[in-house]
C-alpha positions in Angstrom: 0.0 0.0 0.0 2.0 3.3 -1.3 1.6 7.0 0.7 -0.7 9.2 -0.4 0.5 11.3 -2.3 0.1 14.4 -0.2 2.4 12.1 2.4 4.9 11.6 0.0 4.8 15.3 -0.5 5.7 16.5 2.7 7.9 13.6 3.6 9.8 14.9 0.3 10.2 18.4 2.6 11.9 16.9 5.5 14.5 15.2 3.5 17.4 15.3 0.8 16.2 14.8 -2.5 17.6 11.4 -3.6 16.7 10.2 -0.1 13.1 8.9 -0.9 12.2 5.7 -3.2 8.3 5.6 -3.9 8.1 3.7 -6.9 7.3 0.2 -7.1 10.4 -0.8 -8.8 12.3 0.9 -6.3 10.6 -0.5 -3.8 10.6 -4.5 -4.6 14.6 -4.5 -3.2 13.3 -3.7 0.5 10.4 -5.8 0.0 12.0 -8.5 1.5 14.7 -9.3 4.0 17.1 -12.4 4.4 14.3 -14.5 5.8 13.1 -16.9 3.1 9.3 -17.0 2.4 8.7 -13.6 3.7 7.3 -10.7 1.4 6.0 -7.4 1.7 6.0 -3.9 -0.1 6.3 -1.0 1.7 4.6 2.4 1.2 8.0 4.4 0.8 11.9 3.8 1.3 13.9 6.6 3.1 17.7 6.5 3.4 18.6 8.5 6.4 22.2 10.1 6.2 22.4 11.8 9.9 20.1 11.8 13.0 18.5 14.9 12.2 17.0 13.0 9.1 15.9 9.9 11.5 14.1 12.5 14.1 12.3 14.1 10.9 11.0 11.0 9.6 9.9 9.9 13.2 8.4 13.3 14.4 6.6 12.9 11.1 5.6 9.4 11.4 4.2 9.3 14.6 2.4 12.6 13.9 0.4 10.6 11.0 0.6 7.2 12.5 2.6 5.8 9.9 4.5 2.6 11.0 8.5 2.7 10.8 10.6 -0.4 9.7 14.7 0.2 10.2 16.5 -1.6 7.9 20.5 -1.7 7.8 21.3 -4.7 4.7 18.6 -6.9 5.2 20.6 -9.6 6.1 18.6 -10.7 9.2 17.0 -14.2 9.1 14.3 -13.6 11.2 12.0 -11.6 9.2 12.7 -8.3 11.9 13.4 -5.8 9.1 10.2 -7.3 7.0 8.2 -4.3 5.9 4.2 -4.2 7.2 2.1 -2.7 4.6 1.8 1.2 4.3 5.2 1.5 6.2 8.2 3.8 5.7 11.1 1.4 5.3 14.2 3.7 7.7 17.2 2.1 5.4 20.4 3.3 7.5 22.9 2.2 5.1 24.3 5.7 4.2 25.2 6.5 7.5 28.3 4.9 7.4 31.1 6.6 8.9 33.8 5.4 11.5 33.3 8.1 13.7 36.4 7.8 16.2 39.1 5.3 16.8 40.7 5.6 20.4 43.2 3.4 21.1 43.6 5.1 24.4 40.3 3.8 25.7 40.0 0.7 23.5 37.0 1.8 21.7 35.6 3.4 18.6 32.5 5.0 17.7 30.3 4.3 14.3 27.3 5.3 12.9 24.8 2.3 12.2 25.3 1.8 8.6 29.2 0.8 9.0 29.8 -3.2 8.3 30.3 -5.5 10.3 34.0 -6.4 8.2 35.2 -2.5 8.6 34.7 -2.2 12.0 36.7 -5.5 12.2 39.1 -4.2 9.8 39.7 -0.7 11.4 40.6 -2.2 14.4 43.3 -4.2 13.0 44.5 -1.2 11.4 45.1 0.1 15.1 46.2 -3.5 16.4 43.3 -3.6 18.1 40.6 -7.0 18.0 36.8 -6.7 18.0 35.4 -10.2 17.9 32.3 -10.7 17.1 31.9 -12.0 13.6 28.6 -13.6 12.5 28.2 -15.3 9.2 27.4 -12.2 7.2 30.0 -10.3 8.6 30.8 -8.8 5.4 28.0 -6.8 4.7 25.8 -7.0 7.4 26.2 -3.2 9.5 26.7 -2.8 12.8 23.2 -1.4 13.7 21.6 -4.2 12.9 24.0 -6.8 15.0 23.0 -4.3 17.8 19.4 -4.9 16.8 19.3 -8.5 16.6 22.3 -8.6 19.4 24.4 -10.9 16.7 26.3 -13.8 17.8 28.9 -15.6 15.5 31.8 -17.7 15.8 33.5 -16.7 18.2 31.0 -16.6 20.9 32.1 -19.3 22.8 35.1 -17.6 24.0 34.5 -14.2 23.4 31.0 -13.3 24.1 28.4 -11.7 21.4 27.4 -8.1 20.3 26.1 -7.1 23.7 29.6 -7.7 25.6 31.2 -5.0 23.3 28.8 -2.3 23.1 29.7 0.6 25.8 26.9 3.0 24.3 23.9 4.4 22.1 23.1 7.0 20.2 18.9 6.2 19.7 16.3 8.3 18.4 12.9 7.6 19.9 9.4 7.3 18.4 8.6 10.7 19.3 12.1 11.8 17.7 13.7 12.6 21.4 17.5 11.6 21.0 18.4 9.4 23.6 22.1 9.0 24.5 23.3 6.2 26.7 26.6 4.6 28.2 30.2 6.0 27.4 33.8 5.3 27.6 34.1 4.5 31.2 34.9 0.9 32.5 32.4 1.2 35.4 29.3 3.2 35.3 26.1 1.9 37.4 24.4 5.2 37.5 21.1 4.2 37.0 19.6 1.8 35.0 21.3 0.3 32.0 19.3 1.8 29.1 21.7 0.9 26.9 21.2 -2.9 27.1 17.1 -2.6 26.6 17.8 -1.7 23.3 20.6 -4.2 22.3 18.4 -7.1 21.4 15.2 -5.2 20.8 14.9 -5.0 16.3 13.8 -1.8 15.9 10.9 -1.9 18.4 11.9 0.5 20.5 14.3 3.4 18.9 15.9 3.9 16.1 20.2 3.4 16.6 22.2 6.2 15.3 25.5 5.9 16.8 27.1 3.0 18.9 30.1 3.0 21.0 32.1 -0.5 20.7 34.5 -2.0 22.8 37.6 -3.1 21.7 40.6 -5.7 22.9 44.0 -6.1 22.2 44.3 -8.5 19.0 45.3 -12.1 20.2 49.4 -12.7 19.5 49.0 -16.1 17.9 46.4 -19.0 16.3 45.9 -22.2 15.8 43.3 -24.0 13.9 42.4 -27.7 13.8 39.4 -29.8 12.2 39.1 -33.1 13.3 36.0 -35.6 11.5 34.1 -38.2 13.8 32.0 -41.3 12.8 29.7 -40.4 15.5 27.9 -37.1 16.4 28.1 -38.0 20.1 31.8 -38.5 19.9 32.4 -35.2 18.8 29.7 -33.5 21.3 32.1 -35.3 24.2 35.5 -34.0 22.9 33.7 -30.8 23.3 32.4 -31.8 27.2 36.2 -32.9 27.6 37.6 -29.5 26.9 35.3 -27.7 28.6 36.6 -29.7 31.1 39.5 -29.4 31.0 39.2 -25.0 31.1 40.0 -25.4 27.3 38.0 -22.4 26.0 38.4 -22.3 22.3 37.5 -18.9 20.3 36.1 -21.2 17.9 34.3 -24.8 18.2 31.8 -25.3 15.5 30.3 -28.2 14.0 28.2 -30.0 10.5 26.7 -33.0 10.3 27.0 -35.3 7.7 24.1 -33.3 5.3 26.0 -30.0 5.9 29.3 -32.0 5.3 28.6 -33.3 1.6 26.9 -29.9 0.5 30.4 -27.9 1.5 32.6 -30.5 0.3 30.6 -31.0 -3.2 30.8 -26.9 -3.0 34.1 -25.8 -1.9 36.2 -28.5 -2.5 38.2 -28.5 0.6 39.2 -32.5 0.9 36.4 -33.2 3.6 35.5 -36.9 3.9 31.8 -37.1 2.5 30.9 -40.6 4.8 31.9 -38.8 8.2 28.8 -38.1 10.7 30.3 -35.0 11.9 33.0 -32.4 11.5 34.7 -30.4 14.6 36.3 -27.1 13.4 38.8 -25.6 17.0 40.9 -22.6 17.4 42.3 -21.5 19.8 44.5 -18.0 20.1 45.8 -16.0 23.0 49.9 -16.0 24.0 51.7 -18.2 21.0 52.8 -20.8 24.4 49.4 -21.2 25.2 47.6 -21.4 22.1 50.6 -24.4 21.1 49.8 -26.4 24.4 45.9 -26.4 24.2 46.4 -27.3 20.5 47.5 -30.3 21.5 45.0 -30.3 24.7 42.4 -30.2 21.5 44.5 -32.8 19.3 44.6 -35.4 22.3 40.8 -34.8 23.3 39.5 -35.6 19.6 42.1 -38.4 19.3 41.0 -40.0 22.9 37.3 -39.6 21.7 37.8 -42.1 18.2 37.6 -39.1 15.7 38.6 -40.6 12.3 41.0 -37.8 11.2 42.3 -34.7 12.8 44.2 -31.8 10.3 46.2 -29.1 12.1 46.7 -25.6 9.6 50.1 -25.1 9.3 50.0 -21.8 8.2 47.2 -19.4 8.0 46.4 -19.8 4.1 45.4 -23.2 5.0 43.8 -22.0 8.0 41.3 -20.1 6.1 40.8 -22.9 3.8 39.7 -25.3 6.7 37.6 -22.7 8.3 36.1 -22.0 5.0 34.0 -25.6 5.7 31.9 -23.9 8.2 31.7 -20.3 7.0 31.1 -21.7 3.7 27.6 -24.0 5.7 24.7 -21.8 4.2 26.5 -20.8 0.9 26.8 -25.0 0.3 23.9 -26.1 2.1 22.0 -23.2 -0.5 22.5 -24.4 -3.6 20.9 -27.6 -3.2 17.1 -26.7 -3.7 15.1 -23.5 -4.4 14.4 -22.2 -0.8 16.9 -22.4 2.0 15.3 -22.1 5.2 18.2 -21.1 8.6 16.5 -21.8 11.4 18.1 -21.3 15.4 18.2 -22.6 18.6 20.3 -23.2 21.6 20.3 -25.6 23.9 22.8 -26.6 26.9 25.6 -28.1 25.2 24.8 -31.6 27.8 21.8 -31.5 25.4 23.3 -30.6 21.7 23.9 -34.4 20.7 20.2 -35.3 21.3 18.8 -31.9 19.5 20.8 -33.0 16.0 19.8 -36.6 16.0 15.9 -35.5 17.3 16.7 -32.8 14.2 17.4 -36.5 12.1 14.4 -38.0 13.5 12.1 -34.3 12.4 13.1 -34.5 8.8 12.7 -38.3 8.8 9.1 -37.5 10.2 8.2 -35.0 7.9 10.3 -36.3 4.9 12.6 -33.1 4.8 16.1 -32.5 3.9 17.4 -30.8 7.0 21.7 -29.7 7.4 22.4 -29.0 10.7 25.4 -26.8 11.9 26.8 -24.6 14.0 28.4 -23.5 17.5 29.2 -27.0 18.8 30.7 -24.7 21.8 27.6 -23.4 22.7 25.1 -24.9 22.4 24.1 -22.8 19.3 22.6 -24.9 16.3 21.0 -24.1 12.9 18.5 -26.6 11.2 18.8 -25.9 7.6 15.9 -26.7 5.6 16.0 -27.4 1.8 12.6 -27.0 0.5 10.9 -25.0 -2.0 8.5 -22.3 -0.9 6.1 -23.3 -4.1 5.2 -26.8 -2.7 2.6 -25.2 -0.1 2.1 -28.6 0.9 6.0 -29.4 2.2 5.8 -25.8 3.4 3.2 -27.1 5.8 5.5 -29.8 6.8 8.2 -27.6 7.4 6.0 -25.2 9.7 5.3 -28.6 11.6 8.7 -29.5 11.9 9.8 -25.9 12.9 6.4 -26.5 15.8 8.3 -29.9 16.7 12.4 -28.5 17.2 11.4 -25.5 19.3 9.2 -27.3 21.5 11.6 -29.4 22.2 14.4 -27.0 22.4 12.0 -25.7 25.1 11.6 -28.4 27.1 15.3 -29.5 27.1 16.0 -26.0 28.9 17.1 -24.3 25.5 15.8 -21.5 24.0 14.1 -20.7 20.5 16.6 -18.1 19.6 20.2 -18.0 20.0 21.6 -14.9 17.8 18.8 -15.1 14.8 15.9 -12.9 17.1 12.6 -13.6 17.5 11.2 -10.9 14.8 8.3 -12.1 13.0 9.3 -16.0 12.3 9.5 -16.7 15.9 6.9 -14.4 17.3 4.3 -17.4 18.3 7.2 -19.0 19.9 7.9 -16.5 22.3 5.0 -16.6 24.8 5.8 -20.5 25.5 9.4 -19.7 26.3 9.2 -16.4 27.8 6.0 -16.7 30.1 3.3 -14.7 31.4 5.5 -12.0 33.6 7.9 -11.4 30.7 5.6 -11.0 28.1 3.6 -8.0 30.5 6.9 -6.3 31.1 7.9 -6.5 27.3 4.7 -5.0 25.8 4.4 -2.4 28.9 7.9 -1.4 27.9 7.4 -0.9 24.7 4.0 0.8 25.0 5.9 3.5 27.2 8.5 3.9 24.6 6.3 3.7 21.4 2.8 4.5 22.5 1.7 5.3 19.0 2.9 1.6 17.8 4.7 3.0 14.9 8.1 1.0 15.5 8.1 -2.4 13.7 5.2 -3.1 14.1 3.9 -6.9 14.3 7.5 -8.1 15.2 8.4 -9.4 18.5 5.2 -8.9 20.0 
């Protein structure tokens, strides 16, 4: 459903020329976000280049009760930047500038629009680290992993989004900038604003400028991938090092689906009978990363794994890491709609969720890949269907019903680093509860009470 034109008219006032898209050509691109089987067109596109442009859109929206979608690349897999009919899609993408690097104080400030890769890559400049690195690293922006509080591979030892963001810049639905956090180490003055937005996709401001923390960059790294016969074998060498207080920066796994598609894909010299690959690496001080190498070498050995390779430089590094950052691209190509799909459950529990994933597709007669952060406890179903066959679509809605139930009752959760958005939004209530659910909509009717923030998602 498009503006009306007298809308359009004074939206044109409040903005830079080139700043609105209105036509329906224009507007198929932001249709759509990196959720398969999720479509909508919105009424207009704006492309915000400052604050001042996000207040006037938002003074102006919640004036004519006009919902509000922010959108950074659409990479999300949630549907939480889908547009709702009639909506002004907030694309951030143009406000893109590195604002301040202090090495001093280990931080650096960014607008919302800068990627994921060049905030990684401007801290490296500086010899600086920022970890957090999910799967679309590349060209998904840093507004958005502060939306959908990203996660990635290096969770496990690092932590996600939330553990290096020090503070906001957000606009609210009334257009009232709202600055939170700052450089200091310790503040507890108050409540911590800043972390009821991390998390929250677009529902209740609009980020404009974050404040990330950074580390010193780890002096040395190794990187092993070992291939079991057994899923259960390589979910204990996992127990075993966790164990032992290995903590790896990296511990991810595929199954034997996930497996075939990257090696048929990439090419890397996988074995295509295994039931699972382990990818580990660990960094830190060059002493200790050699000794819990072979901590990890010894572990995956002691637990029967067929074959264990050890990088020895970091070309070949990246190659064997390339089996798991190359999962979704691989798994992808094999049938018309690719479906990645999230949950976590306590890693005691992983082993059972990917063979109770085996026994879901089996049910339903699905092809499902499963992969992910072996470490923890973070997996992703991958379904290969094809969104035309309404009637496997109904399966696959099943089996999604099915996985996060049990997720659920295993003491997991129906999200790990995906969001709830609009996919998971009839999820929620069963995992959050009654109390949580009143303290989530009262919070957001305070902040929003016009409802114009992404609308429908969440909530």
């Amino acid at each position: 459903m498009a503006l009306s034109e007298s809308l359009v008219a004074e939206l044109r006032q409040r903005i830079a020329p080139d700043a609105l898209l209105t036509s329906t050509e224009d507007l198929i691109p932001y249709s759509f976000d990196g959720t398969a089987a999720m479509t909508q067109m919105p009424g207009a596109v704006v492309f915000a280049r400052s604050a001042a442009d996000v207040v006037a859109v938002l003074e102006f929206a919640t004036r004519e009760r006009i919902p509000v979608v922010t959108r950074g690349s659409g990479t999300g897999l949630s549907g939480g930047s889908l547009p709702v009919a009639g909506c002004i899609v907030l694309c951030t993408v143009r406000m893109d500038r590195i604002l301040e690097v202090d090495r001093a104080n280990l931080t650096m400030r960014v607008e919302p629009g800068v990627t994921t890769l060049q905030v990684s890559e401007a801290a490296a400049a500086v010899g600086l680290f920022y970890p957090p690195d999910p799967g679309s690293m590349k060209i998904s922006t840093i507004g958005g992993n502060v939306a959908e509080n990203s996660g990635g591979l290096r969770g496990l030892k690092y932590g996600i989004t939330r553990n290096y963001v020090m503070g906001l810049e957000v606009i609210l639905a009334n257009g009232e900038v709202l600055t939170t956090g700052n450089k200091c180490v310790k503040d507890v003055a108050g409540y911590s604003l800043k972390d009821l937005f991390i998390g929250s996709e677009g529902t209740l401001g609009v980020i404009t400028q974050v404040l990330l923390r950074l580390i010193p960059k780890p002096a040395a790294k190794k990187t092993l991938v070992a291939t079991f016969d057994a899923m259960d074998a390589a979910a204990q060498t996992v127990s075993d090092l966790i164990a032992a207080q290995i903590i790896p920066c990296t511990l991810e796994f595929l199954d034997r689906t996930t497996i075939q598609c990257v090696e048929d894909y990439a090419k890397i010299g996988l074995p295509t009978d295994c039931e699972a690959l382990l990818l580990m690496e660990t960094d830190g001080h060059p002493a200790q990363v050699e000794e819990e190498a072979q901590v990890m070498e010894e572990m995956a050995r002691r637990n029967g794994c067929r074959e264990i390779r050890i990088a020895r430089d970091e070309a070949e590094a990246n190659r064997l890491a390339s089996a798991r950052r190359s999962a979704f691209s691989a798994l992808a190509r094999v049938a018309p709609t690719t479906i990645l799909e999230d949950a976590t459950v306590p890693r005691s529990e992983l082993a059972h969720m990917v063979r109770f994933v085996e026994q879901i597709a089996q049910k339903y007669r699905l092809r499902i890949g499963t992969f992910g952060h072996m470490g923890d406890g973070n997996l992703h179903p991958t379904f290969l269907t094809d969104e035309r066959n309404h009637e496997e679509m109904e399966r696959v809605h099943a089996a999604f019903q099915d996985i996060f139930t049990e997720a659920i009752r295993i003491g997991g959760t129906i999200t790990g680093e995906h969001g709830v958005g609009v996919a998971k939004r009839d999820f929620l209530p069963k995992f959050a509860g009654d109390a949580q659910m009143r303290v989530m909509r009262e919070l957001r009717r305070v902040l929003d009470p016009a409802g114009i923030l992404n609308p429908g998602k969440v909530l």
